[in-house]
Each structure stands twice: as structure tokens, then as C-alpha cells.
N, C-alpha and C positions, 0 to 999 in steps of 0.2 A: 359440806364445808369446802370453800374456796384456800388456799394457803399462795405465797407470795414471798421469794427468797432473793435474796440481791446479795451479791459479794464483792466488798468494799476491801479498798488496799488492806484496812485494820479488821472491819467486823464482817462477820456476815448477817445477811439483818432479815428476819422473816414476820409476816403480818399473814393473820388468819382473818376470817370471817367465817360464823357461820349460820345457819339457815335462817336462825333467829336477828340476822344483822349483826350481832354484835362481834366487836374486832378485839383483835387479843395480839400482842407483839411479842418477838423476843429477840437476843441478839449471843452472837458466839463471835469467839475468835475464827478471823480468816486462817486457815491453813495452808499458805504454798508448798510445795507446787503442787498438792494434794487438794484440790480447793473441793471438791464433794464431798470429802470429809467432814469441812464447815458444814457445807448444807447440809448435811445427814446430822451433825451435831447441834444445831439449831433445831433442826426438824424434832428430835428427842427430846431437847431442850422444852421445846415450847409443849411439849404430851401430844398435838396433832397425830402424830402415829399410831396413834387410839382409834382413831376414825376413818371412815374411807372417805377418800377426797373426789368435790365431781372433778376441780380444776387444778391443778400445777402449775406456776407461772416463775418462769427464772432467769434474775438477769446473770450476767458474767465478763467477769473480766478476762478470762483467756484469752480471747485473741488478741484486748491492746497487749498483754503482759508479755503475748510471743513474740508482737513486732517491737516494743521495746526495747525487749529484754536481747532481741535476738536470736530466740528459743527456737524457732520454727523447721521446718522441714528443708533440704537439700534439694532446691528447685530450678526448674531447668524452663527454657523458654522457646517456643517456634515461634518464628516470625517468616513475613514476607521479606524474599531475598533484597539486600539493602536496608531494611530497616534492622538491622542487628543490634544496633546502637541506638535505638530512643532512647533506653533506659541512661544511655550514660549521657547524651545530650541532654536529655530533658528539657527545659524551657532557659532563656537567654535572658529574659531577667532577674535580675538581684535582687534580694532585699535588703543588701549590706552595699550598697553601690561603694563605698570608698572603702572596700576592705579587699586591701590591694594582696591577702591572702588568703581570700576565700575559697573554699570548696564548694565544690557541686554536691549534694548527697549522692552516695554510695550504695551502686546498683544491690537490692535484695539478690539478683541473680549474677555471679560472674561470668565475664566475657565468654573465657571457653565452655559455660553451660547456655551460650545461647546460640542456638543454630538458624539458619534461615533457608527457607524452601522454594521453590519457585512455585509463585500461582500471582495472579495479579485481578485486580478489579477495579473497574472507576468509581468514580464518585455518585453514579448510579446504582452502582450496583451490579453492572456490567460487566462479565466476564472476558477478561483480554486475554489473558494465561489460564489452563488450566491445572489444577493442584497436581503437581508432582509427587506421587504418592511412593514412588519409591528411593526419594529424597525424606520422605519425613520417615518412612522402614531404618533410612540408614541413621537420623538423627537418633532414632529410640532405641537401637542397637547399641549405640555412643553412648547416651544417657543408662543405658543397665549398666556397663562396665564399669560407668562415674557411681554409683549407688546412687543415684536421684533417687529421689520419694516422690517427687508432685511433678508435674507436668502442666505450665502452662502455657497458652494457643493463642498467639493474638495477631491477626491477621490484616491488611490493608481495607479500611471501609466493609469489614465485616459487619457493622454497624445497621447497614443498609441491607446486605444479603450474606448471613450465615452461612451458607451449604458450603464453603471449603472448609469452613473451621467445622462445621461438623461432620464432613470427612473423616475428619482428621482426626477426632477424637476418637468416632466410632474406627477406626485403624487401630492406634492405640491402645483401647479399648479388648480387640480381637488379642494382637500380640502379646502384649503385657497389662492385664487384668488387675495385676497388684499394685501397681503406682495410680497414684490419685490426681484426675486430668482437669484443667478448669479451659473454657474457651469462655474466650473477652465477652463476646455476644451472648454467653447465659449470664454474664452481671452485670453488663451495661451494653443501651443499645444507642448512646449520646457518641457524637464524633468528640473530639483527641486523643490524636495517637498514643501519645504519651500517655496522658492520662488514663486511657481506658489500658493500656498495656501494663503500667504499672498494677492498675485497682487488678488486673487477671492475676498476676505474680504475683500481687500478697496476698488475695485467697487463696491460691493454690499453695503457699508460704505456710499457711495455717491451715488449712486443712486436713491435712492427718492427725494436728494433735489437736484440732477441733472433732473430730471426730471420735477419736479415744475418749476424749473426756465425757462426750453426750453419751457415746455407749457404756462409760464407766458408772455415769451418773444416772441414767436410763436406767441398768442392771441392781444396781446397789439403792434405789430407792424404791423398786417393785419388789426386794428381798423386805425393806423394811414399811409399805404403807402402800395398799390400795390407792391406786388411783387410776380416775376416769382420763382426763385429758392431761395432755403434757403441754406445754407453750415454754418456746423461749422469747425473752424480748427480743426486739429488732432495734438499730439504729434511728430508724424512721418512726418511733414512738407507737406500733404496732407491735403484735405478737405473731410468732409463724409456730406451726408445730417442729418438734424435734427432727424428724429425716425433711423438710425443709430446711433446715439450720445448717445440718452438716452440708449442704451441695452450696451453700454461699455462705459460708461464716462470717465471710467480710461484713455482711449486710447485721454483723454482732459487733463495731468493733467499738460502737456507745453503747454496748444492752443495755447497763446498770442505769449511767445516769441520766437518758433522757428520758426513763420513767419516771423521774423526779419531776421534771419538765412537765409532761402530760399530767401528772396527778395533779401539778398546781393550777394549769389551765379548767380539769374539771372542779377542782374543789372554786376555784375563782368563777366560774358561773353559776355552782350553788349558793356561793355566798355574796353577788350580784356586782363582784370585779373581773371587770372584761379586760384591763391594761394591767398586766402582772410583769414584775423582775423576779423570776425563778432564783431561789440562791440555795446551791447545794453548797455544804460545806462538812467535810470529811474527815476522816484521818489522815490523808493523804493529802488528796487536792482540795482545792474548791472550783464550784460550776456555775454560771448564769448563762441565762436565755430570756430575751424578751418574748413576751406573749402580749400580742395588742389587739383588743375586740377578738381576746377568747383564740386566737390563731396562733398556732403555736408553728413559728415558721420554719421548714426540710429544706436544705441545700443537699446539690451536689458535689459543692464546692468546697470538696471537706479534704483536711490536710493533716497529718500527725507528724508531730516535730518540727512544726512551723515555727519561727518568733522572728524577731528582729534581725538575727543573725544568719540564721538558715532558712534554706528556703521549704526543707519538709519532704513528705513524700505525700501525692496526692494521689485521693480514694472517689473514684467517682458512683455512690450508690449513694442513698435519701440519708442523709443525716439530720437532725434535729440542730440547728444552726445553735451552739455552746460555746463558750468563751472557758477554757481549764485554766487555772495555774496552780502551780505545785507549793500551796499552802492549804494545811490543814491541820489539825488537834497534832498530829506528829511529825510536824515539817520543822526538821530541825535548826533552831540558833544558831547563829558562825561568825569569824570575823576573815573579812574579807583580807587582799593582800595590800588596801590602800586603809587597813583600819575601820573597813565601815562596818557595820551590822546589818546581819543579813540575815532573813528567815526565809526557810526554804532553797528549791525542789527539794533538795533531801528528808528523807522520811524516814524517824524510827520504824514506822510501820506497824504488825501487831507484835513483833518480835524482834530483838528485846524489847520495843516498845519505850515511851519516854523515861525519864529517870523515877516518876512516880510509882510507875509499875513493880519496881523491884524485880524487874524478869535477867536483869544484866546490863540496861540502858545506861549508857555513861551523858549523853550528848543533849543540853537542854531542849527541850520544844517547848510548843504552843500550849500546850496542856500543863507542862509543867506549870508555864510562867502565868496563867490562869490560875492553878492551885496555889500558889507563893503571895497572889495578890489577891485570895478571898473570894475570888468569883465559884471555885469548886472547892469544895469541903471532900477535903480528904477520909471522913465518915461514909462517901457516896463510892468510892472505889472498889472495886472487887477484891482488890489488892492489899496487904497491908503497906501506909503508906510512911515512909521516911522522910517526913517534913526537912527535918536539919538536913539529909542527904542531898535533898532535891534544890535547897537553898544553898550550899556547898557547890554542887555543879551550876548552875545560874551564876555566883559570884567568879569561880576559875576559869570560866568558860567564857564568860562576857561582863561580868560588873568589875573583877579586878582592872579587866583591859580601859575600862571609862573612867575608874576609881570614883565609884557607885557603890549601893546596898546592894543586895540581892533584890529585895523589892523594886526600887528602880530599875533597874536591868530589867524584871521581870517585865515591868508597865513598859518598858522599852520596846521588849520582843513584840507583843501585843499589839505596841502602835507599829511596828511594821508590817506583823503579819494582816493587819487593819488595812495599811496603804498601797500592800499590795491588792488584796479584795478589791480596795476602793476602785484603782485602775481596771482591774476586770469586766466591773460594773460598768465604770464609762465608757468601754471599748463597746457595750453592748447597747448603751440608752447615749449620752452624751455625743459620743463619735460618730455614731449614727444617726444623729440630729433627732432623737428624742429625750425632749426634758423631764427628768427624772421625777421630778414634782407631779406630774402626770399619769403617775404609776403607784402602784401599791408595790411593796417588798413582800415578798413570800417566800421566807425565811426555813431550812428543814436542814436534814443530818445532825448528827453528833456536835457539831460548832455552828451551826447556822443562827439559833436564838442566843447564842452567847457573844457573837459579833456582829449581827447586822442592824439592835438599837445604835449602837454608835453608827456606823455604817449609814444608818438613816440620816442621821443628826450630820453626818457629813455632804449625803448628798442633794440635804433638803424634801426626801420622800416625807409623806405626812403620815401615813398608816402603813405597819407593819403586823404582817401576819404571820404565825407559827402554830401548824396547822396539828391539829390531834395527831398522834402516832409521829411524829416530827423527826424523833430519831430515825425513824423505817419509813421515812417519807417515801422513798423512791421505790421500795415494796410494796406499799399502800397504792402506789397511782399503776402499778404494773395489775393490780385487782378492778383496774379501773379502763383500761385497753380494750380497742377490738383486736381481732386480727386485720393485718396492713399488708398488704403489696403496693408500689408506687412502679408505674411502667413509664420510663420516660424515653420516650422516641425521637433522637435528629432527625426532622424534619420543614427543611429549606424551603418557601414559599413566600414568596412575596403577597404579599393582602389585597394589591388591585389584582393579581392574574389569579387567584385563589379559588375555584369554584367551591359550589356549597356542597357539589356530588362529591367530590376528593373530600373536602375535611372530613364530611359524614363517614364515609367507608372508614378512613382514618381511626376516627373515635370507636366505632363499632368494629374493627378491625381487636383494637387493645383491649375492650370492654368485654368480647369474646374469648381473649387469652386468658383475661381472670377470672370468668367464670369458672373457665376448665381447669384453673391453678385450687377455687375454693371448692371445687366439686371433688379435687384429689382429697384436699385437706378434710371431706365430710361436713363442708357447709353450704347449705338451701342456699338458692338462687335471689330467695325472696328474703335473706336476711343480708345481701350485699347492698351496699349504697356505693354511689362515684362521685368523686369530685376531681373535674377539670379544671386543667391551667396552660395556660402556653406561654412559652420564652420568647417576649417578641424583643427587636427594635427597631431602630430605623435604619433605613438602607443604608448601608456603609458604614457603621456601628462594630464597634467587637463587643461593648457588653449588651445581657439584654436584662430587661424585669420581666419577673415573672408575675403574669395577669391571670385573675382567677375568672375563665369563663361557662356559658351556659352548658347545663347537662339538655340530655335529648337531641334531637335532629336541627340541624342548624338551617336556619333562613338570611338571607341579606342582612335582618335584622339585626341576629346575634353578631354577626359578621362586623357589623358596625358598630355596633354595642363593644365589643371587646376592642376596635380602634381608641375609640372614644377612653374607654378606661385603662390601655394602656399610655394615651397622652397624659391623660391625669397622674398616676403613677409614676412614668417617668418622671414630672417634675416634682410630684413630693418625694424619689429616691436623688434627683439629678438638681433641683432648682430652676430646671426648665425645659421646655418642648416645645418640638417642634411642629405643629399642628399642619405644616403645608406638606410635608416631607413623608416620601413613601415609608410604607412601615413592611415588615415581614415578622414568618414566624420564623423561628430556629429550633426549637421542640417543643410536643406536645406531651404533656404531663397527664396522666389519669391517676389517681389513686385510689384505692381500691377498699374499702372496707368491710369484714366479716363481722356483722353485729353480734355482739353475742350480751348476755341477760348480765348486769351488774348489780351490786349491793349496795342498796340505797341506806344512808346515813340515817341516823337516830337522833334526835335533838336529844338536850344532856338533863336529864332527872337528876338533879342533885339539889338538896337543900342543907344551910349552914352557914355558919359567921365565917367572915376575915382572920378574926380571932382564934376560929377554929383549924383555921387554914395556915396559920402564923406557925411555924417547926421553930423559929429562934431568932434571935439576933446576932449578924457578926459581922465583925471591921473588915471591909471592902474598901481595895486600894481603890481612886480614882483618877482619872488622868488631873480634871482642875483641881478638884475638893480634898488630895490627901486619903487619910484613911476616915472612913466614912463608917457608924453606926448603922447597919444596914437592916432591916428586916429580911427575913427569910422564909418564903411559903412553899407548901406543898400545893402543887398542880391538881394534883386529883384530889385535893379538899375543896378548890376555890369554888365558890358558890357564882354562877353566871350573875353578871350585871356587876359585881359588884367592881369598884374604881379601887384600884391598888395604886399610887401614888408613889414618884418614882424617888430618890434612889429606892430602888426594890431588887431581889433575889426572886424566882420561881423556880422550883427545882422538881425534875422528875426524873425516871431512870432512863439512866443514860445522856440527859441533856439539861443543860441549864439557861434560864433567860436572865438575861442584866438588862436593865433599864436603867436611865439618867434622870438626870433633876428636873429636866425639861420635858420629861416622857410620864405617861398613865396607862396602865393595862386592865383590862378587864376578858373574861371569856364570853366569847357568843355564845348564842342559841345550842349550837353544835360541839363546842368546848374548845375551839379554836382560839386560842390567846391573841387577841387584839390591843398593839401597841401605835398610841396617837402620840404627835407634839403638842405640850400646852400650848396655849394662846396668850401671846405674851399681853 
């Protein structure tokens, strides 16, 4: 038996599979700042702890919650003397150009915990200076008296040629053994300074109490259930085993959600869509990713706490390119100080949880004002639920301020937390100059099928899909992962002086590092696959695209072959290219895959009426129609093929779909709920 646990701001959500194929779900309250507890409570939950498991798979949210929250370790920085201050420079432009009191973000590490050593190197790699090693004695002398915890190393064009920084660890290392050291060059091997200096300082930031937690949760789940393999998710939509995870946790700091991502790219080529909008939607936030022809795209260019206003802090390791915002089933209702209405980032969370819950919640959310207008039936709650209560805080809270029902107000919240989605969406298909109509929705989480039929009908998608196991979507698609390493190498070459001998060594250079990374992890040689890419663009260029080229030994050919499809590229990312104009690369990308045996789906044996399917009828607010006579079916009755006819209700546990007058559902083959627009 396979098992699969993700820890969501509200739930923790786990999906089994076993030998027989068949999948089995179940979901618990998250626990902070205890969060194994969840998993252990889940784990119990669902009886799995009956059996011995071959595989483990787990996402986590500790590390965003340390750099959020601010939780992390007392960290300290070496650098090359003169560079003391990237972190406080950082980069010169804005995102708030006319915000004539803006801030810079606020270095993880302060001034007086950053020391600077002398050792110097070019841009080759070249050693000019060599490391002052009894400069860096006296910096970690400094750092004990300060109580640092983490130690992190980030050196000039380390990049190029590691041996100071690992110096300097292994020093370190000798002296003080108890502090937890990270060097720039074992998490990233891409030039900026900043940037790679920063992404060293917040592993090193999280890494002790990424480490307590895997040994906490390591210790305490071998107490309660056999098992063969351990895997934690990565950011990069792979899995690494557990003592890989603690030496880069940063490479955790999406675990949870861009398994959701993967599991819809694979379920979208079993079920024969190649151009997917991923839409996670949570207790917390909500997530989109485009996936087009099946590719589910990894940046390096990943930032947390980014928006309009800030400019963030940036993480340079493979992230699954995701659009968050801070609405979900508990993103609470507000009025703003200009009177406006606002849903969200704030999150009841699992505790107290919205006003439904009855856990002590005062403050309306997204869930409430869904229960208030009929879309969830308060029969489906774990909770016993206080209708008058929960309509009571909706009207003091936001419908006295518009002198509205409670139901209004409700439909209110609704259409905001609607319009905020909606923009998440376009920032991912629209802004990026793909038409949404182009694309299937594929819709998961706790809120995902109860807001993405409108969502469609807004953005013009024609099919929406809500995939089996839908609330533990993102558990389901982590059972569905190889294991991933991505090695991405700064690498400066212009494409006419480029020999074929260089690239090749190059490629076969990276391709040997990760054999020896899966041969640690205990995986065969002959179950790894590679897929290359390289950051090209034109000479004189600051951005570049990233082009996916050939595996094996390179000739002229491929040489020119990947010109050719990075011109192309460029103009479908840019609107145009330059076809006369030299091209170069700037890094080389390998990715790395550890195949491993997954659990192939079961088409749905079930037979039965609509009628048999039908749980009830009940008045469902609508945004045009008022209150509406709705039908109400149960999901795991609905018999495949058959046309449910919209306004309609589908209810299962933990998740509910609304469909419109304009919309029809029916389940596939596989029991994935398929929602079309009529044909006017």
C-alpha cells in the first residue's frame, strides 16, 4: 500500500492506494505548530496503520509557514569582503515606482550577523585572493557568543568554482559541529548575487527547524506504521527522500501545492487534455498553474511576498511556476477603511475556524457565506452548525454596513472572493497571452468545484474538470511523482564560438552528478531519464527563454536545431525575433528523473438512476436567478454518462460542485466529474 499526506493551512489531507488499485481518502484537522500530529492523526484516521506501507509521500508546509511567519533560526552570513550588504541592497527596481515611501525588504539576516572574509575569484572562476581562513575562525567565534543557529556561505562566483565555500564549511564544520551551515553553491549553481545569497540565507533560516520536524515526524511515524520508503515533496513537482530534504529544505518551500499541479498534468493525459489551468483552492489560499501540451512549467524565478507593492524575497531553486492568493474556504470578509468589501488574505484557518464551525470563530468567511446561500448544507459539517449564528455574524460584520440581508452580503463575499480567483487566473492564461478558451479548468481542493463553474462562465473556458479524490487532490498527484533533481548550471557561451566538445562534456559533466545523487538515494541507473533545456538569448539581452533541447551527444545539428527553436520561442514569449542576431546560452538545465512504478487508475463500475443519485431538493441563492429550487445529488451514487442539467448541486465529502443554467455535468469513464457550457 502506497499512502500520500499534504498539510493544508485548514486540513491535512491523505490518499492511499492499494495493491489492488483501489484509492481511499481521508482528511483531519491541521495542527500548528505541531503539524505531525495532523499527519499521525490522519494516518489513524484513514486505518492505513493496519498495514505496512512500501511508499510514504509528504508534502509540508513548514518552511513557507517559518519564512512567513518569521519562525526560523538566528542566522548569520559570510560573504566576500565588500559584499556585506547584497542583502540590504538587493535589486534597484521597484514594483511601486511612485510610492515615494517605499521600503526595501528587510534583510532575514542583520547587519551585525553578517561578516565578510577576504578570498576573491573572477568570473571564471579564477582565483585572485585566496580564503582567509583565519578571518572566517574569527567570524564563527563571533557567531557563538551571538547564539546563531545556522550558518550561511555565499561567496563571489562561487557559482563557477565552489572550493572557498567549501572550505569554509568543512572549517566550520571542524570548530563548531552543532550549528547548521548551508553554502550558496550546494543550492544553486546560477549567477546573482543577490539572489543566490539570499535563496543560501533562507535555507540556512529554515533549516534547523526543517530538520526537527523530518526527525520528529521520521521518529513518530516508524513508532506508529511500517514503512518501506519515505519521500518528501519538492518544489520542483518531484520527490527527494527525507535526509535529502533536510540538507535543502528550501527546495520544500511549494511541497504541498505544486503536487496538485503534477497530478493534473497526469490525470490531463490520461483523460486526453494536454492544455490544463490547474486551480487549487483551499482553506487558505487559492493556486493556478498553466500546463500546455502536458508541460508543466519550473522557474527559477520564484519569489515569496511579492505583489504590487513589495518587491519580495527571491529564491533561486526549480519551482513549479504558481500564481497564490490569499483566498480560500477561510479567507476572511472585512470592510475596508474606504468602506469597500474585502475578502481575504486573512484566514480563520483550522482554528477557531469560520463561524460555522462553532470552534469560537467570530469573523465571516467564504465558507460561511457559501452555507448562508445554500451552496453547503449544513447536514455535511462535522460540526454542529448554528445557521442563525453564522447569518447574525454575515449581517454585523458586512450586510448592516450595505443595509442588505445576510443572504445578500453573503452572495456578496462570494462574488469577491470569485474576482479575486478570477485575476489569479488571468495573471496565469490571459497576461501571458494565452486564451483561456484554449484550455480546460481543472478544478481540486476543498473550494475548487464550488467556485470554478462560475469561474468558467467568467473566463469563457468550455470544460471543466473535477478530478476523483478532488478534495486531496494534491495528495493524489504526490502518489503520482517520480523522484526530481533539476541541476541548473551558469553557463555563458555565445552559440557561433560554442564547440560541440564543450557542450557535450557539459551535459555529461551534470548527468554524472545525478547519477551519483540517485545512486545515494538507492535508485538503478537504468530507471533515470534526462530532459534538457537551455536559457538562451540574444546577445545583449538581459532576459532569456528557456528552450527545451536534445538528450545524447550533440552534433552541429542539434546545435542548430535548438537556434532555430529558441527564435521561434522567443517570438511566441516576446512577439518577435531576431533571426540575423547572435544568440548565446546563459544556463544549462538538466532535469533529472528517478522512475519509480505508479498506480494505474480503474475505470468506475457503477450502475444506477439519477433518481437514485438525487439526496434532495433545496433553495440555492444565485447571483441572476435569486433563490433557486435546486436539485441535490450525491457523487458517489451518479451513474457515468449520465447529463445532470444545470442549476444542480453534487455533494461529496468534504467538497461540493454548483453548476449554472448554462452548464451540464456528467462523470467519465474514471468518475471524474465533467462540466461543459450549453450551446446556446
Amino acid at each position: 500500500m502506497r499512502v500520500a499526506t499534504d498539510i493544508g493551512g485548514t486540513f491535512t489531507d491523505l490518499v492511499y492506494v492499494d495493491n489492488n488499485g483501489n484509492f481511499g481518502i481521508a482528511k483531519s484537522n491541521t495542527t500548528p505548530p505541531h503539524f505531525e500530529e495532523g499527519v499521525l492523526n490522519v494516518i489513524k484516521k484513514s486505518g492505513v496503520d493496519k498495514y505496512p506501507l512500501t511508499m510514504f509521500i509528504h508534502g509540508t508546509t513548514v518552511i513557507i509557514n517559518s519564512l512567513t511567519e518569521r519562525k526560523g533560526a538566528k542566522t548569520a552570513l559570510i560573504t566576500t569582503k565588500g559584499f556585506r550588504d547584497v542583502l540590504e541592497i538587493a535589486r534597484g527596481n521597484r514594483p511601486d515606482l511612485f510610492n515615494v515611501k517605499y521600503d526595501k525588504p528587510k534583510p532575514f539576516v542583520e547587519r551585525y550577523l553578517r561578516k565578510e572574509v577576504s578570498e576573491r575569484l573572477n568570473y571564471k572562476g579564477e582565483v585572485l585572493e585566496s580564503l582567509n581562513m583565519d578571518e572566517v575562525k574569527e567570524a564563527v567565534e563571533y557567531f557563538k557568543t551571538e547564539g546563531v543557529e545556522a550558518i550561511a556561505v555565499s561567496y563571489l562566483h562561487s557559482y563557477v568554482n565552489p572550493s572557498h565555500e567549501k572550505q569554509t564549511v568543512q572549517l566550520i564544520k571542524e570548530i563548531w559541529p552543532e550549528v547548521k551551515v548551508t553554502a550558496s553553491s550546494d543550492i544553486t549553481q546560477e549567477w546573482r548575487e543577490y539572489e543566490r545569497t539570499n535563496t543560501a540565507v533562507l535555507n540556512a533560516y529554515v533549516q534547523p527547524a526543517a530538520t526537527t520536524y523530518i526527525d520528529n515526524l521520521e521518529r513518530k511515524l516508524s513508532e506508529q506504521v511500517k514503512i518501506e520508503q519515505r519521500y518528501i515533496m519538492q518544489s520542483n513537482g518531484g520527490t527527494t527522500k527525507f535526509a535529502k530534504a533536510k540538507e535543502s529544505p528550501i527546495n520544500m518551500v511549494e511541497s504541498g501545492p505544486v503536487a496538485g499541479i503534477l497530478g493534473a498534468a497526469v490525470l490531463g493525459e490520461i483523460i486526453g487534455e494536454k492544455n490544463i489551468i490547474a486551480f487549487d483552492i483551499g482553506g487558505t489560499t487559492a493556486k493556478c498553474s498553466l500546463i500546455e501540451n502536458g508541460e508543466v512549467k519550473v522557474s527559477t524565478d520564484y519569489y515569496i511576498e511579492k505583489d504590487s507593492r513589495n518587491a519580495g524575497y527571491p529564491i533561486k531553486t526549480p519551482v513549479v511556476d504558481i500564481v497564490e492568493i490569499g483566498n480560500g474556504g477561510g479567507s476572511i470578509a472585512w470592510i475596508d477603511e474606504a468602506g469597500s468589501l474585502k475578502v481575504g488574505p486573512q484566514s480563520a484557518g483550522a482554528s477557531p475556524g469560520p463561524v460555522a464551525y462553532g470552534q469560537g470563530g467570530t469573523e465571516p468567511t467564504t465558507t460561511d457565506a457559501n452555507l448562508v446561500t445554500g451552496r453547503l448544507s449544513s447536514s455535511n459539517f462535522d460540526y454542529d452548525v448554528n445557521l442563525e449564528k453564522v447569518k447574525s455574524a454575515i449581517s454585523s460584520k458586512i450586510g448592516d454596513h450595505f443595509k442588505m440581508s445576510a443572504e445578500e452580503a453573503a452572495l456578496g463575499i462570494i462574488r469577491i472572493a470569485n474576482s479575486n480567483m478570477l485575476n489569479a487566473l488571468k495573471l496565469i492564461s490571459i497576461r501571458k497571452g494565452h486564451n483561456p478558451q484554449d484550455f480546460t479548468l481543472l478544478a481540486f481542493g476543498g473550494g475548487g468545484s464550488m467556485h470554478a463553474p462560475a469561474l468558467a462562465l467568467e473566463l469563457g473556458v468550455k470544460k471543466v474538470v473535477i478530478p476523483v479524490a478532488s478534495p486531496v487532490f494534491s495528495a493524489w498527484g504526490m502518489l503520482m511523482t517520480d523522484l526530481r533533481h533539476d541541476y541548473i548550471q551558469t553557463y555563458i557561451k555565445r552559440m557561433n564560438e560554442l564547440t560541440i566538445e564543450e557542450i557535450n562534456q557539459q551535459w555529461a559533466e551534470i548527468e554524472k552528478n545525478a547519477f551519483h545523487h540517485f545512486d545515494e538515494e538507492g535508485m538503478e541507473a537504468n530507471n533515470v531519464e534526462f530532459q534538457r533545456f537551455a536559457d538562451m538569448r540574444y546577445l545583449g539581452q538581459e532576459h532569456t527563454v528557456k528552450v527545451p533541447v536534445s538528450n545524447g551527444n550533440w552534433s552541429e545539428l542539434e546545435k542548430l536545431q535548438a537556434i532555430e527553436d529558441f527564435h521561434q520561442l522567443h517570438e511566441k514569449n516576446f512577439t518577435f525575433n531576431l533571426p540575423e542576431s547572435q544568440t548565446e546560452i546563459v544556463n544549462i538545465h538538466v532535469t533529472a528523473f528517478g522512475k519509480v512504478p505508479k498506480p494505474k487508475l480503474k475505470k468506475l463500475e457503477r450502475v444506477g438512476t439519477l433518481e437514485e443519485a438525487k439526496k434532495e431538493n433545496r433553495n440555492v441563492y444565485y447571483e441572476e436567478d435569486g433563490w433557486v429550487d435546486t436539485p441535490i445529488y450525491d457523487r458517489d451514487k451518479l451513474p457515468p454518462g449520465e447529463v445532470v442539467q444545470g442549476p444542480a448541486i453534487v455533494e461529496e465529502k468534504a467538497a461540493v460542485t454548483v453548476i449554472y443554467r448554462q452548464q451540464k455535468l456528467y462523470l467519465d469513464d474514471y468518475g471524474n466529474i465533467i462540466i461543459e457550457k450549453e450551446e446556446n
